[in-house]
C-alpha positions in Angstrom: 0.0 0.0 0.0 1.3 3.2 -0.8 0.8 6.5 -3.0 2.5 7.6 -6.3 3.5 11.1 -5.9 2.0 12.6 -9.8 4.4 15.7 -9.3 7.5 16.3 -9.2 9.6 15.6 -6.5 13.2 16.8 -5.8 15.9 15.0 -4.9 18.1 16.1 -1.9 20.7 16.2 -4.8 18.7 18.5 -6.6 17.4 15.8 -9.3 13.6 15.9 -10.4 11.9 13.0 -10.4 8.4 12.4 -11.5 6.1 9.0 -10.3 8.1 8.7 -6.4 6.5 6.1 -4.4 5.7 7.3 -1.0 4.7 4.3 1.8 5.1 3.4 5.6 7.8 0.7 4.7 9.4 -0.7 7.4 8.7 2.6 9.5 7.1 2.2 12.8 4.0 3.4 13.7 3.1 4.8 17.0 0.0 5.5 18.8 0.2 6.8 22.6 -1.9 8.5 24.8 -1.2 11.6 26.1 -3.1 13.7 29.0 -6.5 12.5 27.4 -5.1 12.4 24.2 -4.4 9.9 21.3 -1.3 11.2 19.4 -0.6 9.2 16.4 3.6 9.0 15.0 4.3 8.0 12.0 7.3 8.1 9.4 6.5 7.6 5.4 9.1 7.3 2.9 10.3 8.5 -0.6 11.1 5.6 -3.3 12.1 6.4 -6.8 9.2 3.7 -8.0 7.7 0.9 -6.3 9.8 -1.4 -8.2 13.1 0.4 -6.4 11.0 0.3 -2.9 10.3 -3.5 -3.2 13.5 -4.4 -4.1 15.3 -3.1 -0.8 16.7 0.2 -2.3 17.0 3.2 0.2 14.8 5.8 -0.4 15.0 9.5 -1.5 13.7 10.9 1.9 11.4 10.5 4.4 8.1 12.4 6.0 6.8 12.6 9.5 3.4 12.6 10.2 1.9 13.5 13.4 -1.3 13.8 14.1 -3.8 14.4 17.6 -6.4 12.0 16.7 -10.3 12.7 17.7 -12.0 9.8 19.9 -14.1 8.3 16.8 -10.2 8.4 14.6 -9.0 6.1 17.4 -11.3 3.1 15.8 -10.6 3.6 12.4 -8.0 2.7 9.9 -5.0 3.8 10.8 -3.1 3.8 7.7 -6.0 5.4 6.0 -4.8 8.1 8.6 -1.5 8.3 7.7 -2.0 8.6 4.2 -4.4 10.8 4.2 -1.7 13.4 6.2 0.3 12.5 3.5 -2.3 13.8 0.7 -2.1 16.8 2.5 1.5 17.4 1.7 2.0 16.0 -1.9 -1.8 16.7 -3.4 -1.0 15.4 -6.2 -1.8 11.7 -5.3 -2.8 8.3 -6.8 -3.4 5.3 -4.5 -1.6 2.1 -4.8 -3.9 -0.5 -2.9 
C-alpha cells in the first residue's frame, strides 16, 4: 500500500523525479496517549518507484506525520490516517492498494 507522488519531487541532490512512491515501509507506527489524548507518529518514505522500494533500495527521503487523533479516529484505519496526512503534503496523489 502506498501513494505515487504525480508531481515532481526533488531530490536532496537536486534531481527531479516524476512518479516517487511514497509508503510506511518498514517505518514504525506509534499510537500513545497523552493527557487524554491519542497522538498518532508515524514516518512515510520516498522511493524512486515501487519497483526500487520493493527491491530493498533506500529511499530519497522520508516524511513525518503526526497527528492528535479525535476519539471516533482512534477506531478507524489507521493507515487510512496516515495517508491521508500525506495527501495533505503531496496533493498530487494516486493510491496504490
Amino acid at each position: 500500500m502506498g501513494l505515487i507522488n504525480l508531481d515532481t519531487y526533488t531530490t536532496q541532490y537536486g534531481y527531479a523525479v516524476t512518479n516517487t512512491y511514497i509508503s510506511v515501509g518498514d517505518n514504525d507506527i506509534n499510537l500513545k496517549k497523552d493527557d487524554g489524548s491519542w497522538i498518532l507518529e508515524a514516518g512515510l518514505n520516498i522511493w524512486h518507484s515501487k519497483t526500487l522500494r520493493e527491491s530493498g533500495a533506500k529511499p530519497y527521503g522520508s516524511i513525518p506525520i503526526y497527528k492528535v487523533l479525535s476519539s471516533s479516529e482512534i477506531n478507524t484505519d489507521i493507515f487510512a490516517i496516515i495517508y491521508a496526512e500525506a495527501k495533505k503534503i503531496y496533493t498530487n496523489t494516486s493510491d496504490d492498494l
